[in-house]
Phi, psi and omega in degrees: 000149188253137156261109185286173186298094143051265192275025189284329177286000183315314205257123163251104182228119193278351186283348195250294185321314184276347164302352210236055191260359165282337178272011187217130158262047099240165199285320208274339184288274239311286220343317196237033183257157134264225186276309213298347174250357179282306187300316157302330190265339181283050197303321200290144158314300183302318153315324203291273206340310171324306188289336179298327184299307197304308198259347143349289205297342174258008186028082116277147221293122199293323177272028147261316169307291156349308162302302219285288198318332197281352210258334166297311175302359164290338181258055190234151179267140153221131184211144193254153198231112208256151191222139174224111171313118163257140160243172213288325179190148199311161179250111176279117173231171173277015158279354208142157158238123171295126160216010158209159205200114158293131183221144149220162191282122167259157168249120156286159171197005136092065193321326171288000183193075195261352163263044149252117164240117155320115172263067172254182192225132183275136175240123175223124192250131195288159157076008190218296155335144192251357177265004206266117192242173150328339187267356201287324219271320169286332156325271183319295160330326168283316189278340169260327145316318192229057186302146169098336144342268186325142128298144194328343198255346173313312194283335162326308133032281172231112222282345196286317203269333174289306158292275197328283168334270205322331166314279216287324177276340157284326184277354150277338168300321174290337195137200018054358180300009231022039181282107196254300188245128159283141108164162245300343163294319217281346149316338171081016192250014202197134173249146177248099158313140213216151174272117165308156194236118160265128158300164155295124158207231187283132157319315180274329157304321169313306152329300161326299180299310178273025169265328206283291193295013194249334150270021174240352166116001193301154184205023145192133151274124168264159195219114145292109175231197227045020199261313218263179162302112188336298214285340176302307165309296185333315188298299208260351120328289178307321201285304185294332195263003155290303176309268225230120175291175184273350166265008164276285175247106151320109164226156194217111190261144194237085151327345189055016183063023162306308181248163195294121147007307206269308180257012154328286202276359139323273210293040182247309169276341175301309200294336198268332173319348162238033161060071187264136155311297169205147164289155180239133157063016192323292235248176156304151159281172180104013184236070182302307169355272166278018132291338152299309205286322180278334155305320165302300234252012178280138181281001203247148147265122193282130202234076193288144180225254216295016170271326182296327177289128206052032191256124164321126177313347195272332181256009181258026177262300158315322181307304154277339142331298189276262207299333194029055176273152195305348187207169151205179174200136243216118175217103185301351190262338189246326164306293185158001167109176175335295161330296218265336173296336218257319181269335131335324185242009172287294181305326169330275158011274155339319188283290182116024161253134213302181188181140156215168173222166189246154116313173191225030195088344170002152151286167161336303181294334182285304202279350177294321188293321163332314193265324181289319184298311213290328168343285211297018203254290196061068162260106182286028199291181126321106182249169190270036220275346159333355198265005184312321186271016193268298207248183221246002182215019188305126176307189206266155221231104163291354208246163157198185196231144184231111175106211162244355172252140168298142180220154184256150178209000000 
């Protein structure tokens, strides 16, 4: 049986009961109705939203509102579709080389209108996700089987599954359409510039790789470096910044939390001689400490990603407090989705510190919902929206790239 919130039935309003006189055929029950049988009769999504219009306009107390979406999310369907990503060729970091990468697809739905369907994407990089054990897929599957159950703070948990719903109910809210943000990337009148991504290998693969993106027009590169030999990198720095000055070329190095403490801010300074925009991640995460004394005393500007995953809403405002770092960068799949990114980047802000977001490997589906978000952002930076094109089995895909901008189509 579904139970609304309480303190949902509070409000006595006769002015408000009789709008919702669309929800009976006749006209004449509001009269003797109160909220608590309008919201019973409000079976439908498409009914909430009306109602949800309805009690704007009269402000109502906003954690009531609230209640009403939780008392809706209960007649909602859920169910995960788990899919495994080949990529095109392995993918190197200083964790490992990738060369499959599990997701799974949630479908949303309404029993009352069940060919409007929702879409979103659980995304999980195994040793790197902070919920992912042997267990996630049966975890997922359980939260979805029985969605509307749980209270809202269960998904804090798992952050991954938590931006999917949040996927899946904006985009059941739109039609189904994968519609997350209207508005002008996704209309297809507007492009977001993205930085081209060299993997990690062999030098001359590397090479490779950025000869290709530099001939497509890319005018900023991220570089994955810690796997190979420092100075081999250093080499195919130097080697890049002969070729293209820094008013040519955006460049951006991601360690992956690859060095050690003690020679961090040595190879801080080697790396700044080529006039790189920022390192992502130098130390491991979890040393706020010594990640501060290299944000104070670096000649680089430092950019945290993996500091970010699991840090609790209450504590990320200390975090950046304590570290103060020159940047962050914000991957809605490992943060906890659009919300918890919106509040990542209130405390930035707050700060005066810079921000862009990345994707996380996603299929087609996470990052077209990714892209659409960061759009509705207008940060004219680069962003890390690339990756689409990594796999060789990616689902059917609205977006491409012209260029160095992602377009929606």
């Amino acid at each position: 049986m579904i139970v609304a919130p309480p303190d949902l039935f509070s409000v006595d309003s006769t002015q408000v009961v009789k709008q919702f006189s669309f929800l009976f055929q006749e006209e004449k029950q509001s009269a003797q109705l109160d909220l608590q049988d309008v919201l019973k009769g409000c079976s439908s999504l498409q009914k909430y939203y009306k109602v949800k219009a309805i009690l704007t306009q009269y402000q109502l107390n906003i954690n009531k509102q609230f209640g009403i979406i939780e008392y809706f999310r209960q007649m909602l369907k859920a169910k995960a579709e788990k899919i495994t990503l080949k990529f095109k060729q392995p993918a190197g970091t200083s964790r490992g080389v990738l060369k499959t990468k599990n997701s799974w697809i949630i479908s949303m739905w309404d029993d009352e209108n069940p060919e409007i369907v929702g879409l979103g994407e659980a995304s999980i990089i195994e040793n790197l996700s902070p919920e992912w054990s042997n267990h996630y897929e049966k975890i997922l599957h359980l939260h979805c089987a029985e969605y509307g159950k749980y209270e809202k703070d269960v998904y804090n948990e798992i952050p991954s599954l938590r931006f999917a719903l949040e996927q899946a109910m904006l985009d059941l809210k739109n039609g189904g359409k994968q519609c997350y943000f209207d508005n002008p990337f996704y209309r297809g009148d507007e492009g977001i510039r993205i930085n081209g991504l060299i993997w990690m290998g062999e030098k001359d693969f590397m090479f490779e790789q950025i000869k290709k993106k530099l001939d497509a027009g890319f005018s900023c590169l991220k570089l994955k470096i810690g796997a190979i030999n420092f100075q081999d990198e250093l080499d195919l720095l130097k080697y890049i910044r002969q070729k293209f000055g820094p008013e040519t070329l955006e460049l951006r190095v991601d360690a992956n939390g690859a060095f050690l403490f003690a020679d961090a801010l040595n190879k801080l300074d080697q790396l700044s001689k080529f006039d790189l925009h920022s390192i992502e991640q130098p130390i491991a995460a979890g040393q706020w400490d010594e990640m501060r004394q290299l944000c104070e005393r670096t000649p680089l500007p430092i950019a945290l990603d993996e500091e970010l995953i699991g840090i609790p809403v209450e504590d990320q405002k200390m975090m950046i407090d304590n570290i103060k770092p020159q940047y962050i960068i914000l991957k809605p799949s490992l943060v906890g989705g659009f919300s918890a990114s919106n509040h990542w980047i209130h405390c930035a802000e707050q700060n005066n510190v810079g921000w862009w977001i990345t994707s996380a490997l996603e299929s087609n589906v996470g990052l077209n919902a990714i892209a659409q978000y960061t759009a509705s952002k207008n940060n004219p930076m680069p962003q890390g929206l690339g990756t689409g094109q990594l796999f060789e089995n990616n689902t059917a895909s609205t977006l491409k790239i012209v260029g160095e901008q992602l377009f929606h189509h």
